[in-house]
PLY file of the C-alpha trace (Angstrom):
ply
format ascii 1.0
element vertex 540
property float x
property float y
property float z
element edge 539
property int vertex1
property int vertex2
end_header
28.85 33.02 24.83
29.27 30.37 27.11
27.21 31.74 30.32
24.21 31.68 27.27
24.02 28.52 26.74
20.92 26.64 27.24
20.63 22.88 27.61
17.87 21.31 25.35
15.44 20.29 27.82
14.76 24.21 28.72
13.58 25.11 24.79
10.20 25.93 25.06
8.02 27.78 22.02
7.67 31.72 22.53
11.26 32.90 23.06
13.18 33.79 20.14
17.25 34.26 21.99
18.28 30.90 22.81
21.74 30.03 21.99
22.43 26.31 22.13
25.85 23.57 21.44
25.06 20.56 20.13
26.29 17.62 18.13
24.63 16.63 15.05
24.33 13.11 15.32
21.84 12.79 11.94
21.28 14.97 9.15
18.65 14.03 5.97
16.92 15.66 3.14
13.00 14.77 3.27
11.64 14.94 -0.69
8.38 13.18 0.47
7.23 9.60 -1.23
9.54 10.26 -4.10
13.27 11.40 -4.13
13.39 12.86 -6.95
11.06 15.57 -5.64
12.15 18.97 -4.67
13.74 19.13 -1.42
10.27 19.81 1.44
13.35 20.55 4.36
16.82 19.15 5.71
16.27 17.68 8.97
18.95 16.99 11.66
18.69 15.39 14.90
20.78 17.33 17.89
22.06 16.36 20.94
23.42 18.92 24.10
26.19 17.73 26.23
23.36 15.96 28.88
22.24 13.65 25.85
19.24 15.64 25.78
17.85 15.18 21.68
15.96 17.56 19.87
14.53 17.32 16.16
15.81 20.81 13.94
14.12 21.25 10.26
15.90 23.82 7.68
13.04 25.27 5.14
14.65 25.05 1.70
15.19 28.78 1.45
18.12 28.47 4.04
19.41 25.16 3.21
22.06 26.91 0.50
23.01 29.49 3.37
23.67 26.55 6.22
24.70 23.83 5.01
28.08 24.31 4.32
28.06 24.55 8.16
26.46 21.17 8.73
28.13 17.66 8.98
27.18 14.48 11.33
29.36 14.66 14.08
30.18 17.57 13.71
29.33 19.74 17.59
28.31 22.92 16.85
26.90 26.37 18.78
23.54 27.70 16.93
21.46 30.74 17.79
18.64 32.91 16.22
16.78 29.97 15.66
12.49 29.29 16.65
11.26 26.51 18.62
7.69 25.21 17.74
5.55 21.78 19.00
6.47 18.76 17.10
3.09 17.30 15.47
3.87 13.95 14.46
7.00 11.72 12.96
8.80 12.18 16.19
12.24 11.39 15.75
13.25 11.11 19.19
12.12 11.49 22.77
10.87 15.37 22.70
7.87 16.94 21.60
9.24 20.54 20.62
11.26 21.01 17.59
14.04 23.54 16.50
12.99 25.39 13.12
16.20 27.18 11.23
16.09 30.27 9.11
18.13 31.78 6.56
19.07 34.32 9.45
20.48 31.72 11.59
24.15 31.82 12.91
25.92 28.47 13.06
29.74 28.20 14.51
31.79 25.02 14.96
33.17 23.98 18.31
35.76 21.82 19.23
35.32 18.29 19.72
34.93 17.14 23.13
35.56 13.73 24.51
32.47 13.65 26.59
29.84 14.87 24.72
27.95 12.10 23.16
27.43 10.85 19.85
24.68 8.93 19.69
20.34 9.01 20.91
18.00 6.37 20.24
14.81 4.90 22.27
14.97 0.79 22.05
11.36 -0.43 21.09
11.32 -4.37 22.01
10.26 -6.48 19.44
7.28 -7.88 20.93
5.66 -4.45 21.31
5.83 -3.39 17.84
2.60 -4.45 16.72
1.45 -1.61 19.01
2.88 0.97 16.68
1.46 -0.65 12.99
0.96 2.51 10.97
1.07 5.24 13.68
2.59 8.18 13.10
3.59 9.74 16.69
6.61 8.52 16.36
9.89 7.07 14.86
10.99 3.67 16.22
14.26 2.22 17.36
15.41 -1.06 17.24
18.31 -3.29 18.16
18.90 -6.90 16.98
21.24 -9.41 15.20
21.43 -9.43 11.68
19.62 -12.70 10.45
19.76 -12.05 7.13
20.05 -9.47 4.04
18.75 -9.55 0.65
19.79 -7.61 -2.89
18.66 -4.35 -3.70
16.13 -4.31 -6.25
13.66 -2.00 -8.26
10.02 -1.87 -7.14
7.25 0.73 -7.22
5.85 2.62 -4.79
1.41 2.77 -4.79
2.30 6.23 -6.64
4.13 4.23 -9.45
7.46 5.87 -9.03
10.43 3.79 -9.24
12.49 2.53 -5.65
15.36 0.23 -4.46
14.19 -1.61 -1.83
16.46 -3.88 0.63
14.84 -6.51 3.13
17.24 -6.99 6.95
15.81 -9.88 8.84
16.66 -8.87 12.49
16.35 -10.97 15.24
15.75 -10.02 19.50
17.63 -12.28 22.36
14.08 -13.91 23.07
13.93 -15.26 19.54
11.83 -12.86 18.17
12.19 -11.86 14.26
11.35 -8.60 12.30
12.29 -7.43 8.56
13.33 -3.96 7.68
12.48 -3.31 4.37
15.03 -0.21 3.36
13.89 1.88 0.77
15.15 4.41 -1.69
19.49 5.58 -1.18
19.03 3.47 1.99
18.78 0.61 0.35
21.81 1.23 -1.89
24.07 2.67 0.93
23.41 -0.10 3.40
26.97 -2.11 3.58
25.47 -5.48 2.71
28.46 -6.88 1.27
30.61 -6.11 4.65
27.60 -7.32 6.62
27.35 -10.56 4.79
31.47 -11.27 4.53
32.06 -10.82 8.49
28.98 -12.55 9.11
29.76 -15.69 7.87
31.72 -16.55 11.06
31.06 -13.73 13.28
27.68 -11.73 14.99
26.33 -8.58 13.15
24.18 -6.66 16.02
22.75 -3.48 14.34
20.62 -0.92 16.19
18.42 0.91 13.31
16.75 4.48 14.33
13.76 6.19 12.73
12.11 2.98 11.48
8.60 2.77 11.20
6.06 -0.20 11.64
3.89 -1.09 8.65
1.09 -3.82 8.11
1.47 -5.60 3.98
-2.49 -6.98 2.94
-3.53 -7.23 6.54
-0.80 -9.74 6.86
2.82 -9.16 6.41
4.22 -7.43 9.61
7.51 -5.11 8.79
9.86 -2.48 9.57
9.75 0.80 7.02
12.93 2.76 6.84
12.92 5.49 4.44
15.34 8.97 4.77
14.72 9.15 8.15
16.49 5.33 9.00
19.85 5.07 10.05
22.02 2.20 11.47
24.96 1.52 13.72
26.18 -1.55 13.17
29.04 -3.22 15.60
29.79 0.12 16.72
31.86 -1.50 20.04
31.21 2.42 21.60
27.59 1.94 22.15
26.90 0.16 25.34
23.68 -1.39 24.08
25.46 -3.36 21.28
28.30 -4.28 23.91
25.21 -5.70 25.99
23.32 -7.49 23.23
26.48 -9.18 22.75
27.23 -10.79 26.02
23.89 -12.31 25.58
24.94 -14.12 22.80
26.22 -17.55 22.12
29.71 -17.32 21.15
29.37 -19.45 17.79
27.44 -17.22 15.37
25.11 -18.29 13.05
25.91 -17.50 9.38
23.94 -14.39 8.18
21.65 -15.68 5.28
22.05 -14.01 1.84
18.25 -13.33 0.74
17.23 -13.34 -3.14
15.03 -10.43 -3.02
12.73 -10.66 -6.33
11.89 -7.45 -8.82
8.56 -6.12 -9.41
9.95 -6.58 -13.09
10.36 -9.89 -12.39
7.71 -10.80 -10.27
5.41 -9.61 -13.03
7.27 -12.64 -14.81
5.63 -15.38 -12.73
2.02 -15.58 -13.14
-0.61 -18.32 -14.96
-2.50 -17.41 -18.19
-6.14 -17.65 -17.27
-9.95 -17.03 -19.14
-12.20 -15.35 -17.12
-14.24 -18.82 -15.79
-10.89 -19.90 -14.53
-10.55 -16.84 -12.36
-14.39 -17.05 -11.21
-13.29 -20.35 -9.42
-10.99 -18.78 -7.61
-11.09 -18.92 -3.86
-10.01 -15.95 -1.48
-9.61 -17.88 1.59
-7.34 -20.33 -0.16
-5.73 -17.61 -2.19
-5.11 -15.44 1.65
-3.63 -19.07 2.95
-1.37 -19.52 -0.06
-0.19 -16.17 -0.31
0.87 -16.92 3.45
2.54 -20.32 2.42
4.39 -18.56 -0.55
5.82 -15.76 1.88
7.23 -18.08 4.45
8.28 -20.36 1.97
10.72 -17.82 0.48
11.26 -16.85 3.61
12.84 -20.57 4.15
14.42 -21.18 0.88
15.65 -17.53 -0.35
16.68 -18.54 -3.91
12.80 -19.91 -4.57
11.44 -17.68 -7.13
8.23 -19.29 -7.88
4.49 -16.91 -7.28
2.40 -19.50 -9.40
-1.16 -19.11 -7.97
-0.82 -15.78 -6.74
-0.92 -13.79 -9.84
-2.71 -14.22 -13.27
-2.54 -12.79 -16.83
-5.72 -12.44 -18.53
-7.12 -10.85 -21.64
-10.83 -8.90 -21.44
-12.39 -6.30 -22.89
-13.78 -3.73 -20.58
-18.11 -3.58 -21.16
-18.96 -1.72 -18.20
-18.31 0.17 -14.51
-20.15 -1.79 -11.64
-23.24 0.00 -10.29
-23.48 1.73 -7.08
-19.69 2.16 -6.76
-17.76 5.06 -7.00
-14.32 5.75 -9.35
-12.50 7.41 -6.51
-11.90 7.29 -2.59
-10.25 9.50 0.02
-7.04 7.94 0.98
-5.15 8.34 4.00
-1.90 10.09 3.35
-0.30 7.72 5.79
-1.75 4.09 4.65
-4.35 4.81 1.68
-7.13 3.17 3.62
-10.73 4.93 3.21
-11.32 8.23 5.27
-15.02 8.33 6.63
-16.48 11.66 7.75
-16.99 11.49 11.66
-18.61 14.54 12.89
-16.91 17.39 11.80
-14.03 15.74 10.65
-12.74 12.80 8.10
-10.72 10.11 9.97
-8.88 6.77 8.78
-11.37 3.82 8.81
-7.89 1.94 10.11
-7.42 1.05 13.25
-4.47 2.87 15.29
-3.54 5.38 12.25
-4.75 8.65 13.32
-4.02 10.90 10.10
-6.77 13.03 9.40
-5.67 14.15 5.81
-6.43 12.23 2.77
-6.41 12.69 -1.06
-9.00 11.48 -3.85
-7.38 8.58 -5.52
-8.54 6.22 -7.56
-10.65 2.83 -7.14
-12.20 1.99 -10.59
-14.67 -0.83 -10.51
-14.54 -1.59 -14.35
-16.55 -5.14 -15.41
-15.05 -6.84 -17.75
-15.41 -10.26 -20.15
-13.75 -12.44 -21.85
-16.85 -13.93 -23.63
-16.37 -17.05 -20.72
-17.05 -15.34 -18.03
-17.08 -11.70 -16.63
-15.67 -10.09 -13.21
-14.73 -7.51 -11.71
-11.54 -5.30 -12.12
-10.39 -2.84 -9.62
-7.86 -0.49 -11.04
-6.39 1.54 -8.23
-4.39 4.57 -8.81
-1.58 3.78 -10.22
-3.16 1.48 -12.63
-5.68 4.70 -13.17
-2.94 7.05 -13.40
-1.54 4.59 -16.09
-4.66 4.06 -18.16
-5.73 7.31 -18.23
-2.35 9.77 -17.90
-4.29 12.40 -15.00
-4.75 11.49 -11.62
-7.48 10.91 -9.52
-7.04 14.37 -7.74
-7.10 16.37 -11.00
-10.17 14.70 -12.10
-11.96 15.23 -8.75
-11.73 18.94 -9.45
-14.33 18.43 -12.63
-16.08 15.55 -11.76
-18.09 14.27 -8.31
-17.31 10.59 -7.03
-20.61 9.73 -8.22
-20.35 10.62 -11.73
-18.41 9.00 -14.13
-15.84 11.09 -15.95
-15.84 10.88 -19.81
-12.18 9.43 -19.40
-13.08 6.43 -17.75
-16.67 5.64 -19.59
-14.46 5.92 -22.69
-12.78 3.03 -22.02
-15.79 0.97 -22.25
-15.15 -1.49 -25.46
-11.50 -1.08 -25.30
-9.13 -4.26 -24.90
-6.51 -4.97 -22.50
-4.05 -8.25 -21.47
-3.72 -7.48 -17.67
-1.64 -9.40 -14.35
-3.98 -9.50 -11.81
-4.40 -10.63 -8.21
-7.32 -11.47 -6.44
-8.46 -9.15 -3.87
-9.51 -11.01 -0.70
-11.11 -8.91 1.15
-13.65 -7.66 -1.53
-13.85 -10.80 -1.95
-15.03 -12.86 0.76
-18.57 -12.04 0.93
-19.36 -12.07 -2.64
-20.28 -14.97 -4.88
-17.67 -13.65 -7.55
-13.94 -12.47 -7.01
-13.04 -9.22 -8.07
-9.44 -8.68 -9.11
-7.25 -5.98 -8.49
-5.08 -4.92 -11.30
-1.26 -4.98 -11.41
-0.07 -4.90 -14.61
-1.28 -3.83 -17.77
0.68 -5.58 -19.90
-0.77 -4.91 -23.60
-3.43 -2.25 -24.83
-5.61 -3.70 -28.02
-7.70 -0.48 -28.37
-10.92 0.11 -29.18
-13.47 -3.24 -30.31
-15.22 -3.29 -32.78
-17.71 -5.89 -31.66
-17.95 -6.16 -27.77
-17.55 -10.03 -26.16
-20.77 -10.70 -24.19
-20.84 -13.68 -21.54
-24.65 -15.16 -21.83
-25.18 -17.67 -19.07
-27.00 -20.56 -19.00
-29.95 -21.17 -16.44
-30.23 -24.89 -16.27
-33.61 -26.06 -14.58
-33.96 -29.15 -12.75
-37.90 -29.98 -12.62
-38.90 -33.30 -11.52
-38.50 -35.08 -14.98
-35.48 -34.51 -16.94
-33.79 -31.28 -16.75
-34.38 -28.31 -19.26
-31.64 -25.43 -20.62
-33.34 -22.09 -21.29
-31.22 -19.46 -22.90
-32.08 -15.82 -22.90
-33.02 -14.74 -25.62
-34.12 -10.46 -25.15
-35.63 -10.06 -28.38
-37.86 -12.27 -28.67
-41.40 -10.77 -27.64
-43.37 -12.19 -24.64
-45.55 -15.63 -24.92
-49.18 -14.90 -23.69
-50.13 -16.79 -21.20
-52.84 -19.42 -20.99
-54.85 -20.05 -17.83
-55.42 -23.65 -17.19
-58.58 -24.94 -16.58
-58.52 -26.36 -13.20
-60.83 -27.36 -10.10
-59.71 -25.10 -6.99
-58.54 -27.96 -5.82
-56.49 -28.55 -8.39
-55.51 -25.05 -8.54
-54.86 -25.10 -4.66
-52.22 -28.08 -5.39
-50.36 -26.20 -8.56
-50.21 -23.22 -6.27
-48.37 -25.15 -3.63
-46.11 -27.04 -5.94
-45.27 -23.71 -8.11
-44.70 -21.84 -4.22
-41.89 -24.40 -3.55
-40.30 -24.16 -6.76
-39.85 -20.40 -6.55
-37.96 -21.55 -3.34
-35.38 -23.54 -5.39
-32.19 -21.81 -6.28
-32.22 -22.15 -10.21
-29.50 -19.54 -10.65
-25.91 -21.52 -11.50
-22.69 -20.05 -9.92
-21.30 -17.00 -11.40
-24.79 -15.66 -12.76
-25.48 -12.02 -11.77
-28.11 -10.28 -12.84
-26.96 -6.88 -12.30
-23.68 -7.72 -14.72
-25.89 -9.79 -17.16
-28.09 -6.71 -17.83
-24.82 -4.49 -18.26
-23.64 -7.11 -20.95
-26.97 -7.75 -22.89
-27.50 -3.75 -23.51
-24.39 -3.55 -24.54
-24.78 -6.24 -27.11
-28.10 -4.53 -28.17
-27.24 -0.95 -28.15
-23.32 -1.05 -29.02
-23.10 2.74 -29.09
-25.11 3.02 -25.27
-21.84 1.12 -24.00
-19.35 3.04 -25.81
-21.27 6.23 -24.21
-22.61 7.60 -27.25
-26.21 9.19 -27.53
-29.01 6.96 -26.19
-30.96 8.45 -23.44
-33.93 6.79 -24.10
-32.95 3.58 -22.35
-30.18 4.31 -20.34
-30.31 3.61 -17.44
-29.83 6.30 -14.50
-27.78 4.06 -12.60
-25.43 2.01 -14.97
-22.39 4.44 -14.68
-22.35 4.95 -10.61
0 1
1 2
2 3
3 4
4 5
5 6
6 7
7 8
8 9
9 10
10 11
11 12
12 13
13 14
14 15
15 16
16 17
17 18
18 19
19 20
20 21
21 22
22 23
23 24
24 25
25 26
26 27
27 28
28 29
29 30
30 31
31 32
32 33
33 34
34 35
35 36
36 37
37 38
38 39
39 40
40 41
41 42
42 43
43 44
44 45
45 46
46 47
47 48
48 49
49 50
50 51
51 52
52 53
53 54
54 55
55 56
56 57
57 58
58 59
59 60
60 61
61 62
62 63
63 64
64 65
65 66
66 67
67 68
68 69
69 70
70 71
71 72
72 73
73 74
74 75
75 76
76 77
77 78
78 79
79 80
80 81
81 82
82 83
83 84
84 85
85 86
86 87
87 88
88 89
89 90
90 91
91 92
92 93
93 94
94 95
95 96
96 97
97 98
98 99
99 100
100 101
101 102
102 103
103 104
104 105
105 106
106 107
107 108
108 109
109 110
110 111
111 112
112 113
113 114
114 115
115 116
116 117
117 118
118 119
119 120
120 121
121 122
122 123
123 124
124 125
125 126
126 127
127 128
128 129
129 130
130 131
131 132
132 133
133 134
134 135
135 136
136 137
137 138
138 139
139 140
140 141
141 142
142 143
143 144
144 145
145 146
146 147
147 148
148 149
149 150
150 151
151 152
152 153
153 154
154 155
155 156
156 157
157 158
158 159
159 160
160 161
161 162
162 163
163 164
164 165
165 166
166 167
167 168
168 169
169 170
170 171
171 172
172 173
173 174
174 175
175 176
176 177
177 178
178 179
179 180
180 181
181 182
182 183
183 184
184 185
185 186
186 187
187 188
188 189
189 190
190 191
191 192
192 193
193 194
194 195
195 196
196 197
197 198
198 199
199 200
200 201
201 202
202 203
203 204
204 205
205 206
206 207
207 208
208 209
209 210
210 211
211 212
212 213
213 214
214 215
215 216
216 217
217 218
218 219
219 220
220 221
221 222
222 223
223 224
224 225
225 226
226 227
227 228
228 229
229 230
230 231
231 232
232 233
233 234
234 235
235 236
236 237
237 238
238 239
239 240
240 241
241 242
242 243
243 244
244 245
245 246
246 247
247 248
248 249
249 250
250 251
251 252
252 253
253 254
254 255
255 256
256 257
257 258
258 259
259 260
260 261
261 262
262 263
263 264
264 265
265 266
266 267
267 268
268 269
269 270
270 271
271 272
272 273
273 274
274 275
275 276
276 277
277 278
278 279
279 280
280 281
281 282
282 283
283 284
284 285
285 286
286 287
287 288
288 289
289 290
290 291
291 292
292 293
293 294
294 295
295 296
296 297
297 298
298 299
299 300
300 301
301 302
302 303
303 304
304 305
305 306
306 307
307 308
308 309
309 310
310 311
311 312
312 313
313 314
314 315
315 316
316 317
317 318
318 319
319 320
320 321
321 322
322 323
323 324
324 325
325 326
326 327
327 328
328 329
329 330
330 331
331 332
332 333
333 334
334 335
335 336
336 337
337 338
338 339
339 340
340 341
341 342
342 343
343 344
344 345
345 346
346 347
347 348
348 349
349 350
350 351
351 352
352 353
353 354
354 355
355 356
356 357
357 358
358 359
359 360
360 361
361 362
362 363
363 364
364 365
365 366
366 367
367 368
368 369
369 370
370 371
371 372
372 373
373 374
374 375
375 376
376 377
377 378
378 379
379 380
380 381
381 382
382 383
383 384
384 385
385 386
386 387
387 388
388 389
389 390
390 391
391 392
392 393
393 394
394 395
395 396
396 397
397 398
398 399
399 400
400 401
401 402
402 403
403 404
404 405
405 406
406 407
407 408
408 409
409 410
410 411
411 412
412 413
413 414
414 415
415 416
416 417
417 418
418 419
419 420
420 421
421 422
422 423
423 424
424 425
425 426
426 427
427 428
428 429
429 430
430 431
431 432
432 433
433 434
434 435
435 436
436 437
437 438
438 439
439 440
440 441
441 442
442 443
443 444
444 445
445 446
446 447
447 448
448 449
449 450
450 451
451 452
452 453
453 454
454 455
455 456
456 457
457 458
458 459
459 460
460 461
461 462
462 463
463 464
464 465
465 466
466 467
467 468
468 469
469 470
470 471
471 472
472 473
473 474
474 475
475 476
476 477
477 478
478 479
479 480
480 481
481 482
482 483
483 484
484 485
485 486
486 487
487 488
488 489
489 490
490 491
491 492
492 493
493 494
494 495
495 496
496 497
497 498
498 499
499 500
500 501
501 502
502 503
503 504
504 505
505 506
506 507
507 508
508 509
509 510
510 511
511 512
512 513
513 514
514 515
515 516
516 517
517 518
518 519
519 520
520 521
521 522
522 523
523 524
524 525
525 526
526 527
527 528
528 529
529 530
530 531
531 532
532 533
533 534
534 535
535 536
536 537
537 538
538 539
């Protein structure tokens, strides 16, 4: 069997009789987003006797048949197996991939001294921005351990439930990066060993199959999900052995982070009406959400998010016009997909996915009788409010129109934890909000709030407040009886008024119509019969 054997670097798709012996230096179950999915395929990363790696998959109908056969470490001779192009996700250096069947024969070997244990590609920390939500590839990484935090529930943007762990790394140039760990890697990283021996001694970690993610167009991080692994102080690998010389031989003590909750983090917000929130600024809000981050950075056991986050109490009296309730979001990063000749590509930059799903993006209006703004609920918000996803309701409904799920929530009451969003918020005269929490459901109202601004008019005597009032009829107007002159100079006075910005801050007329039919036509809002005046384009 021997004289059969082919290295790695000769697999090529097309032939079906290769025989090869390997060591399986990693071995992981992919569920997808969520691990309590059904198993998608076991994956395993294989090295020959050159050091030559290959990626191998397992479909689930032969993981019961081989895994009994399968350990890391463990070397191994495999035949009857396919080899296909690896598409994306590379795990290591090779663009062809090994794919196992249930018909696939696997037979231990002896361990031998020289064959190696280990594969990774270093990525240098300065580069990584490169590599911000691209898919290609898996990176690798070697630095000192800075710093590690708890493990702690959070929530994933499909609402399921994950432990997530934060490793501060840092290069030899002084460069730092966190690795946010998520899911059983969070729980089965050794942070207790790591912290006790690095009280008085270096930690130098090399983590594979990492990738680089972008938080709010701000936060720069490591992801490592199933496919992360980690060798720390292995004194076998010569890298680590390298990166050691290069240190200073007093080490600095390896901070213990206080990683917050989502459960508690939903704790720390200010109670606010809606003409507090109006006031809000996004460039402020972007700096101080900066300010917060690297203060906790600094002080780890700070807990404080006051400013960032804000609990409110509105009732919902409309969907803002021209908008739709759903967007095509990349697979990879959720950002919108836009058609581009023949085919829909991510409107971010560097992520080259060209698959997306309908999720939701809810622009519901909403008052508090003090002011009224905009909500986005996105979809797990949507998912929560209205127990179907976006994708199931795409299948009856077109972007465009309105299901009878979400216009039914029109009137209803809610106490929400919201954030600002800064980006749809910049070039408006209002901040919208994106949702976080929905902390308390009120149901249905009875009586809908309705927010009636003031226009206050500054002529050149003493000012005048006029208050709308839509039912009362029309005054017929009077023409004055003037000399052309005269009517020449009330012309040009009148011309430079209309010139003069009379409406205050916060006054839109778009919502302001929105709210006064609903006050005069409570069953219009609440989607009931009323085609007479509705209006065609209230509900897009």
């Amino acid at each position: 069997m021997q004289a059969n054997i082919s290295p790695v670097s000769d697999l090529r798709p097309g032939r079906i009789d290769y025989t090869i012996h390997v060591r399986i230096s990693r071995m992981w179950e992919f569920r997808g987003p969520n691990e309590e999915n059904d198993l998608r395929h076991l994956d395993l990363i294989l090295i020959d006797q050159k050091g030559d790696p290959i990626y191998a998959e397992i479909p689930p109908d032969a993981v019961l048949d081989l895994k009994s056969f399968l350990e890391e470490g463990k070397i191994i001779i495999m035949s009857k197996i396919t080899v296909e192009r690896k598409p994306g996700y590379r795990a290591v250096e090779n663009h062809y991939m090994i794919k196992l069947n249930t018909r696939t024969c696997i037979f231990p070997f002896a361990e031998t001294i020289n064959f190696p244990k280990y594969t990774f590609s270093l990525t240098p920390f300065e580069i990584l921005p490169r590599y911000i939500r691209r898919t290609d590839r898996f990176l690798d990484v070697i630095g000192k351990i800075t710093g590690v935090s708890n493990a702690v529930k959070v929530y994933n943007t499909s609402g399921d439930p994950m432990m997530r762990r934060v490793i501060r790394l840092q290069d030899l140039m002084g460069n730092v990066i966190e690795l946010s760990l998520s899911g059983k890697r969070a729980t089965e990283f050794p942070a207790e060993a790591v912290l006790d021996v690095g009280q008085k001694h270096h930690v130098i970690a090399i983590f594979v199959g990492t990738l680089m993610k972008l938080y709010r167009d701000e936060h720069r991080f490591l992801s490592g999900t199933s496919a992360c692994r980690w060798y720390v102080n292995e004194n076998d690998i010569p890298a680590i052995k390298t990166f050691q010389k290069n240190l200073p031989n007093e080490a600095t003590a390896v901070e213990n982070i206080y990683l917050q909750s989502d459960d508690e983090m939903q704790q720390n917000f200010e109670q606010a009406n809606l003409l507090q929130l109006q006031k809000v600024d996004p460039f402020i809000h972007k700096l101080l959400n900066f300010r917060v981050h690297n203060a906790l950075q600094q002080h780890s056991q700070s807990r404080s998010l006051v400013g960032l986050r804000y609990q409110c109490t509105v009732t919902i009296v409309g969907i803002a016009e021209k908008q739709t309730w759903c967007y095509r979001a990349c697979k990879v990063c959720n950002s919108s997909h836009i058609l581009i000749g023949n085919t829909y590509q991510c409107t971010r930059e560097g992520c080259p996915c060209t698959q997306f799903l309908w999720k939701y993006k809810i622009p519901f209006i909403a008052t508090d009788g003090t002011y009224s703004l905009e909500f986005i609920f996105f979809e797990k918000k949507g998912v929560e409010l209205i127990g179907k996803t976006a994708e199931t309701l795409h299948k009856q409904y077109d972007p465009n129109q309105i299901p009878p799920q979400i216009s039914e929530l029109i009137g209803q009451k809610f106490s929400l934890v919201v954030i600002v969003s800064t980006k749809r918020s910049i070039n408006r005269k209002d901040p919208s909000f994106e949702v976080l929490m929905i902390k308390e459901r009120f149901g249905k109202q009875p009586i809908i709030p309705v927010f009636r601004p003031e226009i206050t008019i500054a002529p050149d005597s003493e000012s005048t407040t006029i208050s709308h009032e839509k039912d009362l009829p029309a005054l017929i107007a009077i023409p004055s009886k003037k000399s052309n002159a005269q009517t020449s100079t009330s012309t040009n006075h009148l011309a430079s008024f209309e010139d003069m910005d009379i409406e205050p801050s916060g006054y839109d007329t778009t919502i302001t119509r929105i709210w006064d039919e609903s006050q005069s036509s409570t069953k219009r809002n609440l989607k009931e019969t009323d085609n007479d005046n509705q209006d065609p384009d209230e509900t897009k």
